[in-house]
N, C-alpha and C positions, 0 to 999 in steps of 0.2 A: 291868412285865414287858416285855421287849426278846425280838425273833425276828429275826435276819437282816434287821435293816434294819427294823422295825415295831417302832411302840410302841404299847399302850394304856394311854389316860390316863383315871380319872375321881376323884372325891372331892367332898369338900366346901367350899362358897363363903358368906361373908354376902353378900348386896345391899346397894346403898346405903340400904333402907329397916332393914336391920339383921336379917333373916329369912334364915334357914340353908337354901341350895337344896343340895340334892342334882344333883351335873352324872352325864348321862348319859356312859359308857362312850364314849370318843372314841380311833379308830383314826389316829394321823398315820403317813404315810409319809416315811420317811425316804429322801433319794438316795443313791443306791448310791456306796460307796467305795470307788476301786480303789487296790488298792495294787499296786509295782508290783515283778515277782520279782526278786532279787537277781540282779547282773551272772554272767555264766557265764563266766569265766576260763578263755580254751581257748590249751593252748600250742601255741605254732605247732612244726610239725617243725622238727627241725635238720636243715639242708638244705645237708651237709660230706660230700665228695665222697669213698668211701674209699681212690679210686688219682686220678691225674691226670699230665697229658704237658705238656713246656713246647711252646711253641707261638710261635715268634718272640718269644723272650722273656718270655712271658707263658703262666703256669698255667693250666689246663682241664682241668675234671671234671666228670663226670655223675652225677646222681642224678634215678635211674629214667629220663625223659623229658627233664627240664631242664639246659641246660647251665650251668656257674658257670665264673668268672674267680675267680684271688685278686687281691682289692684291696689298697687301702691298708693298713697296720694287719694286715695277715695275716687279710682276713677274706675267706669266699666270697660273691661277688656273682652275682645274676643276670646272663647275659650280655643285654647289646643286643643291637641286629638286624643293626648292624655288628661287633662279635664274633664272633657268631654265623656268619654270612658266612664273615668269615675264618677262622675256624674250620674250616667244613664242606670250604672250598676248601681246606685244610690236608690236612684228613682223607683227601680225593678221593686223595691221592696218597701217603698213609701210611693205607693200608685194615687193617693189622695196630697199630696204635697201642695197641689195650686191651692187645697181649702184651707191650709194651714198657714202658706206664706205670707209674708211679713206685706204693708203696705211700702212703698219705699217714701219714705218722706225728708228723706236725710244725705242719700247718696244719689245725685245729681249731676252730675259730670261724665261726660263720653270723655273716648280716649284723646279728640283733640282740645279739650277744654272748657268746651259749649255748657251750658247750663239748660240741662233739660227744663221747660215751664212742671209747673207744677198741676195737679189734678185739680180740677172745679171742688172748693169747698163745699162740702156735705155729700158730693159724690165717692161713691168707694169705687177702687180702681177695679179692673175685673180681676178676678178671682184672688182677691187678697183680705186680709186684715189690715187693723190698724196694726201701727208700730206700737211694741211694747210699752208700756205708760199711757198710753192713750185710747181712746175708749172710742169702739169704731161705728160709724154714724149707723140707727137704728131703722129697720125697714117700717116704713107703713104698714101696719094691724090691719088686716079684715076685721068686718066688722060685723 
């Protein structure tokens, strides 16, 4: 009979004199086994910005708090501290930048590969444009 780590053991033994003892009821304890839970597979956000402004040449977009660069590969990176700099001294002086940015409809990839979804058709993303060539969907007229 086994309990969470306990067994009790007893029965029957001969002696070397060849006489059948009866062993008394023996409790061993057994050490505890841990096992150990299964990995928890958490995905990371995709972190694809859904307007962005060129910037001397070079893409930036915000999500929430953080700012991103697109890299190589058409992927959004975290900006460094030197991006980020230039950036903000960019910004100083284009303080209307969100009304201007670009929708993003074309760079779609965080930096581990993930495919950001795409925005609800006929909805604009906040504070963006369409992408150049395309003509950005029109608000409902008062009337």
């Amino acid at each position: 009979m086994a309990a969470a780590g306990l067994a009790l053991l007893s029965g029957c033994a001969v002696d070397q004199n060849g006489r059948v003892v009866v062993g008394l009821p023996t409790v061993v304890v057994a050490p505890p086994v841990y096992v150990a839970p299964e990995p928890v597979v958490v995905e990371a956000p995709v972190m694809v910005p859904e307007t962005y402004v060129e910037v001397n040449g070079e893409y930036v977009g915000v999500v929430g708090d953080q700012y991103f660069y697109l890299g190589a590969g058409g992927v959004w990176l975290a900006c460094d501290a030197v991006r980020l700099e230039r950036f903000h001294g960019w910004e100083r002086e284009h303080r209307d930048w969100r009304e201007h940015s670009i929708r993003n409809d074309r760079f779609r990839r965080d930096a581990h590969g993930h495919e950001a979804p795409h925005h609800e058709p006929g909805k604009a993303a906040p504070h963006g444009k369409a992408a150049p060539g395309k003509a950005a969907p029109k608000k409902d007229e008062k009337k």
